[in-house]
N, C-alpha and C positions, 0 to 999 in steps of 0.2 A: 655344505649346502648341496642338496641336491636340485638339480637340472632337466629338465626333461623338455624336448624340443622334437615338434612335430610338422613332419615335411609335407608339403602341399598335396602328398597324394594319400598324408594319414586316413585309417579308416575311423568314421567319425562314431565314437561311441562312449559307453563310461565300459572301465574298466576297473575289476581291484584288482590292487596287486600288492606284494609282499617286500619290504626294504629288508636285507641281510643284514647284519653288522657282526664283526670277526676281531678279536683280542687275541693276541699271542702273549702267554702268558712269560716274562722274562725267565731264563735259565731253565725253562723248561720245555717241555713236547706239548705243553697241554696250550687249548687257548678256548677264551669263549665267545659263544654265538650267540646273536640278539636279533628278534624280530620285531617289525613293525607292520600294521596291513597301511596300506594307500589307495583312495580311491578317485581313480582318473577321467577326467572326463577332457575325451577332445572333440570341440567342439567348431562347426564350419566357419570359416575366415566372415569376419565383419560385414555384415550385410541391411536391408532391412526388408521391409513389405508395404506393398500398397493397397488398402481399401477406400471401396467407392461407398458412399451412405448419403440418401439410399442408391441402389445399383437400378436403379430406372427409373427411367424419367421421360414425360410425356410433354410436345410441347406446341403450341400450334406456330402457322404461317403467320409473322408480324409479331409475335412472341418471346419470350424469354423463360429459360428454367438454371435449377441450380440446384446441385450436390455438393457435397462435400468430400475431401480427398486427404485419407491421415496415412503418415508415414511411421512406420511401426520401426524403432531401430530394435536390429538384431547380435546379438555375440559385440557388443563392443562398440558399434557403429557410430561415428559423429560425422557430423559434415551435413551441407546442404544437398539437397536432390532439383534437378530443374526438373519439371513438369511438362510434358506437352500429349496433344492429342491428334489421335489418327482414323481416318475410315470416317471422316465426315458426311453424311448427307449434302450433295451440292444447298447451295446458300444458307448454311448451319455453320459457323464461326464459334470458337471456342477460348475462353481466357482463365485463368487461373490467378487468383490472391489469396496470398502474395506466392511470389515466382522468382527464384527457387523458394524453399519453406526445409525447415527443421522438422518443422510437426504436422499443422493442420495447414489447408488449403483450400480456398473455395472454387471450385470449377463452374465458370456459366457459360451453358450453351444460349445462342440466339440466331434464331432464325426470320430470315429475313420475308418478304410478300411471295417472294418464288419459291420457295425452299421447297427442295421434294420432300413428295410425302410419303411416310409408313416406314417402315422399322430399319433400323442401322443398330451394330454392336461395336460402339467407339473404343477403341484402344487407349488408353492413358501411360503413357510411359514417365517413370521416373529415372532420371541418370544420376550419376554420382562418380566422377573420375570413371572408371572400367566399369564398376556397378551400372546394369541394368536391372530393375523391374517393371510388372504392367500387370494392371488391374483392368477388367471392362466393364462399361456401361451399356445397360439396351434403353435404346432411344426410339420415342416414336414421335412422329409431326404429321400433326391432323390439321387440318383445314380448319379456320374461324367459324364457330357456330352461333349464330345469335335467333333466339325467339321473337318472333313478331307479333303483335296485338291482334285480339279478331277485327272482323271489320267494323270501321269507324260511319255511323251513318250521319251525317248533316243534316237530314230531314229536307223540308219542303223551304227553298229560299227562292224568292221575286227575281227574275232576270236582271241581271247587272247589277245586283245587289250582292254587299259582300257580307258574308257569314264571319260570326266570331271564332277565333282561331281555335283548330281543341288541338292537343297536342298528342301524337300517336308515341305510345312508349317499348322502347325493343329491352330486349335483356340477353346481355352476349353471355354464353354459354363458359366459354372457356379461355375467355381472354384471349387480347391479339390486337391488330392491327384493321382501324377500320378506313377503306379508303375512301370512299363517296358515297353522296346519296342523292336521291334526283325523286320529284315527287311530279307525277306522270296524270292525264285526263288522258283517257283513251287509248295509250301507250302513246302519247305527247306530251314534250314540256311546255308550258307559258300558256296553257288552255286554262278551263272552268276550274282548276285544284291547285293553288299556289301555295310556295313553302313561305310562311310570317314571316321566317326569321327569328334571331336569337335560339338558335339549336343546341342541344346541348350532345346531338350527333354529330360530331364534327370529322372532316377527312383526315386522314392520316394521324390520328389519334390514337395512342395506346390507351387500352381498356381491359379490367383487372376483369376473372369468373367473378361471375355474378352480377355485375354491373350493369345500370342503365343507363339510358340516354332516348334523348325524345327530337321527334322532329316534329314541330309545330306548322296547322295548315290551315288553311282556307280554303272556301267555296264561292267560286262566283258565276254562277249559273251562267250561258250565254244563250241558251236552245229552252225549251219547253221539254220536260220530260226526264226521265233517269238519265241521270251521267254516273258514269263508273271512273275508277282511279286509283293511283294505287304511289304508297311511298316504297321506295327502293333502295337499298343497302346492298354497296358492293365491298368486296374488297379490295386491294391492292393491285389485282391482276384484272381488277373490272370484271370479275365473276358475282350473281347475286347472291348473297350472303340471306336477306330475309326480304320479305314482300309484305306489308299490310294495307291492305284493301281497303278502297274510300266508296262509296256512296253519297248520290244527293238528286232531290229533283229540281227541275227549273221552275217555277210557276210564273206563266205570263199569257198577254192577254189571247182569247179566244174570239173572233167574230161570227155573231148569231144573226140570223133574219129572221123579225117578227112578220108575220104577213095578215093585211086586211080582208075584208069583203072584196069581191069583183064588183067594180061599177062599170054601168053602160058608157061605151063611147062612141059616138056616132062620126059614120065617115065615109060621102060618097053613098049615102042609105042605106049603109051596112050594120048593123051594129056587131061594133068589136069588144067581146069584157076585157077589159085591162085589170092587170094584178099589182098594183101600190104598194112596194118591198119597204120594210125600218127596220135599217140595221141597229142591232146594240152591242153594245162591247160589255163583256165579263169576263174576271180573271176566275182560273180553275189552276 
């Protein structure tokens, strides 16, 4: 049997090469030669690879995203790999399942209402006893974006009278974390524009792209004339996230003076005309 043993600083390649074989022929001078070819391949000590799929990922404030992380084994390779990650964005946290892994691995990044924003390229390292490797990820964390409705008009409602609830509808853009909402007359709360209640905007709520939610409102006039207002959506850091604008007028009453003829009034042998005022009251 042949042997062939190659030392940690072999050069790594294929190689062919030729086996001799030699007979000496008994009681004489003669002997015979035999060839074989061999083709050698030495190949780097036990290893494996890391890819990231996909290698970028976007993800907002209040959010969560996720890749996937496969281990390629190389020349031989068994054994588990622990996983971990480096060059985090401040308040961007990162886990990995399962941990260590043979094969595949899921990586979820999440960030948290502060997490800075815009671009990081994460390091993922794989160990295995002395085995190092590392794959990166580029990562971006955008701010929560949600769409606001146009403005909501109430029309013409009676002072102190309250208007049926319409319900204003937002639509978050790209998922996240939404923190509060406050529904404002004048840039005031507890005035002419109250929230009904039963909202389906709620604080601290995770919400998927695309997604809606509504904050339901009222009008209750307390002045004569346009009132303005507006619903508000912040997020986490009490930043506003979207605005839709209210409208409504007040209608209540106006007082008019009808007025008469002058009659004569006598006084001291003066005559003084006097003007007899009748108020009326109409609503405009």
């Amino acid at each position: 049997m042949l042997t062939l043993t190659a030392s940690s600083t072999a050069a790594v390649g294929t190689y062919n090469l030729t086996v001799y074989g030699s007979l000496v022929i008994s009681g004489s001078s003669h002997f015979l030669i035999a060839t074989t070819p061999l083709t050698l391949s030495v190949n780097p000590p036990p290893s494996f690879n890391l890819d990231a799929s996909p290698a970028s990922l976007s993800i907002v404030q209040g959010g969560s995203g996720a890749t996937g992380i496969t281990v390629t084994d190389l020349y031989g390779f068994t054994g588990g790999v622990q996983l971990s990650a480096a060059n985090l964005p401040s308040g961007v946290t990162a886990s990995f399942t399962p941990n260590p892994t043979t094969g595949a691995s899921t990586l979820t990044l999440a960030a948290n209402g502060t997490a800075a924003l815009g671009s990081a390229t994460v390091t993922i390292t794989g160990t295995s006893g002395a085995l190092t490797e590392a794959t990166f990820l580029a990562l971006i964390v955008n701010p929560l974006v949600v769409n606001a409705p146009p403005l909501t008009n109430f029309g013409a409602v009676n002072i102190g009278t309250t208007s049926p609830a319409i319900p204003l509808t937002f639509t978050v853009v790209n998922g996240g974390t939404l923190g509060s909402t406050a529904v404002l007359t004048q840039g005031a709360t507890g005035l002419d524009f109250a929230d009904a209640g039963t909202d389906t905007c709620a604080p601290n709520t995770i919400y998927t792209a695309g997604q809606t939610c509504t904050v339901n409102v009222t009008f209750t006039p307390r002045f004569a004339g346009t009132r303005n207002g507006a619903v508000v959506l912040n997020d986490t850091n009490g930043n506003v996230l979207a605005t839709g604008y209210l409208q409504g007028s007040g209608v209540g009453p106006q007082i008019g003076f009808l007025s008469a003829a002058p009659r004569a009034r006598w006084s001291d042998s003066t005559c003084h005309p006097a003007w007899p005022w009748t108020a009326a009251v109409t609503y405009t």
